[in-house]
C-alpha positions in Angstrom: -0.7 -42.1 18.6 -1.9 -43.1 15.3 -3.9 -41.7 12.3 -7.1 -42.7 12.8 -7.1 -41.5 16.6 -6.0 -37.6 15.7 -9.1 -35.0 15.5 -9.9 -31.8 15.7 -10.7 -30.3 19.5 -14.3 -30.3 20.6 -15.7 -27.2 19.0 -13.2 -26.7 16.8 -15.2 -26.9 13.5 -18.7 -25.7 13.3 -21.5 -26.8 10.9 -23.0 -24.1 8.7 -26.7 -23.1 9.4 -28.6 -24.7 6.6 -31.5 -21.5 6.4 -35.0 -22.7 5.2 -35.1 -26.1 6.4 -38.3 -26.5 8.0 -39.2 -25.0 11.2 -37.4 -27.8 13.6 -34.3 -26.3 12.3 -34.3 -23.1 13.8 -34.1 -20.9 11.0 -37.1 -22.3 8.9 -39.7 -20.6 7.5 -38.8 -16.9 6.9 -35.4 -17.8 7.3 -34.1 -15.6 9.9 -35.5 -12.2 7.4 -38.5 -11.5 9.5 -41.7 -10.7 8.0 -42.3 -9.7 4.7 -41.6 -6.5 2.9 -39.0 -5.7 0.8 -35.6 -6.9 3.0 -37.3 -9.6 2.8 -37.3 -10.9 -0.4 -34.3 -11.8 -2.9 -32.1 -9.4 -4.2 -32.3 -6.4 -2.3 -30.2 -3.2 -2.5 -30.6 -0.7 0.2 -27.7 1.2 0.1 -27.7 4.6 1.9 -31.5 5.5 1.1 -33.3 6.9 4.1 -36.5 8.1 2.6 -35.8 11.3 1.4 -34.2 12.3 4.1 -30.4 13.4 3.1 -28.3 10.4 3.9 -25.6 10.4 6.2 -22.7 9.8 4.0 -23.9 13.3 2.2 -24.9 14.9 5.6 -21.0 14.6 6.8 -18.2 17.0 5.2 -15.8 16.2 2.9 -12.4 16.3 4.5 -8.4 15.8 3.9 -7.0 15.8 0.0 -5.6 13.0 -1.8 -2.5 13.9 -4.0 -2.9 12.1 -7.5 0.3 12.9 -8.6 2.2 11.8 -5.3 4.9 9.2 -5.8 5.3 7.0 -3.0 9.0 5.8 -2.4 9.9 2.4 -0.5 11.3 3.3 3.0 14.3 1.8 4.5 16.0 2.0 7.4 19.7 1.5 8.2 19.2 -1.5 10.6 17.4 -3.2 7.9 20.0 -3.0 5.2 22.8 -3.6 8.3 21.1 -6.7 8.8 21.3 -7.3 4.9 24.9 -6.7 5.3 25.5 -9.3 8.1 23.8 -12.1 6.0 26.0 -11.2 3.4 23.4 -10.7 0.8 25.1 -6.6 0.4 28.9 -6.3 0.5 31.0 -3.8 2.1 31.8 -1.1 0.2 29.1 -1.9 -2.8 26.4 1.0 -4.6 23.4 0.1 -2.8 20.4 1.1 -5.0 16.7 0.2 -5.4 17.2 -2.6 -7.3 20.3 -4.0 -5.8 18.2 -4.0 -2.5 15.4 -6.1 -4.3 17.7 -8.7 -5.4 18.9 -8.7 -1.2 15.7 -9.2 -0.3 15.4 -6.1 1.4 12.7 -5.2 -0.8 10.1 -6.8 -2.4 10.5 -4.7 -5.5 12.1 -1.4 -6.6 9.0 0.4 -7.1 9.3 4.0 -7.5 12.8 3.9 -5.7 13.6 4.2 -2.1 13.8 6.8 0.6 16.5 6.3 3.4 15.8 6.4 6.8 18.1 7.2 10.1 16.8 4.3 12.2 19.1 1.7 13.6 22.6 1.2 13.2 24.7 1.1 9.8 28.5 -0.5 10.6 29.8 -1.3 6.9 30.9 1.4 4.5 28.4 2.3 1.6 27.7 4.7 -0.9 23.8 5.0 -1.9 22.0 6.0 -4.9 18.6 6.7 -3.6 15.5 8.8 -4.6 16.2 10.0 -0.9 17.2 10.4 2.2 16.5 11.8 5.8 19.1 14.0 7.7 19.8 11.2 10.3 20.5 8.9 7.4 23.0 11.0 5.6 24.9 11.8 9.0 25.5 8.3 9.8 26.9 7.1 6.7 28.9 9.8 5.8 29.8 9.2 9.6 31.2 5.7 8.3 32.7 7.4 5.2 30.2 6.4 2.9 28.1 8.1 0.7 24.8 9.4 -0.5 23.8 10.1 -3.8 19.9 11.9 -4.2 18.5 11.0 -7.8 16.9 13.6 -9.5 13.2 12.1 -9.9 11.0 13.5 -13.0 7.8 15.5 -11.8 5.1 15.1 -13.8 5.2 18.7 -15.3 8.5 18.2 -16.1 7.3 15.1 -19.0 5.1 16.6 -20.8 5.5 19.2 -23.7 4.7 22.8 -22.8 2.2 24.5 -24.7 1.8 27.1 -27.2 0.7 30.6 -25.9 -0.2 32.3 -28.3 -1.6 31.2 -31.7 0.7 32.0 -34.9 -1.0 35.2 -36.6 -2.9 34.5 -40.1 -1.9 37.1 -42.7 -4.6 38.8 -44.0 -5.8 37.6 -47.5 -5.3 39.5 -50.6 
């Protein structure tokens, strides 16, 4: 086989439609927008308008709740940092922590830390220092003699300064 005699399988690449290219084309003339009115012409944005009528979007209930001041943890599982373990990227009996499992390659980044989970099997001794950890998790590598250590993570409420309740009393002018 040579260079010049590879290509692409029949059908493999297709041509774009050029719109508006006379009426032998296929899409000439109104270009595949029908006839007239506004959807029709250029620049046209009909979002959820349905004449006066109460649009669908509005017509449905709001539903569910969305937590702003939820902090989302990386989750790991104990296969994943086993397999770590046997590529030799964690050592035996090492502090595993967020950022130690970034540098593995476990993680892409430490993020907001890391939440252990039970699945899979852990054979090497650790001790963790995690933002935290599911029963399962704990069990087996305390089963191992390991350890895991829960960091205490700031709350929100916790950073800011609380304020005054009442307001210091003027004295009365003499």
């Amino acid at each position: 086989m040579k260079l010049n005699q590879i290509a692409d399988n029949e059908g493999a690449r297709k041509e774009r439609m050029r719109i508006g290219r006379g009426i032998g084309s296929g899409k000439g003339k109104t270009g595949g927008r029908g006839v007239k009115g506004q959807k029709a012409r250029t620049g046209v944005r009909i979002k959820g308008r349905e004449g006066g009528q109460m649009p669908l979007h509005r017509r449905l209930p709001k539903r569910g709740f969305n937590n702003i001041f939820a902090v989302e943890y990386n989750e790991v599982n104990l296969g994943g940092i086993q397999k770590a373990v046997d590529a030799g990227k964690i050592k035996a009996g090492d502090t595993v922590t967020a950022d130690s499992l970034a540098k593995a390659g476990v993680l892409r980044r430490a993020g907001n830390g890391v939440r252990l989970l039970g699945t899979g099997e852990l054979k090497a001794k650790l001790s963790f220092e995690v933002a935290g950890a599911s029963k399962a998790a704990i069990a087996a590598v305390e089963k191992l003699g390991g350890t895991v250590k829960t960091l205490v993570v700031k709350k929100a409420d916790q950073e800011r300064p609380k304020k005054m309740t009442k307001k210091p009393k003027k004295e009365p002018a003499k």
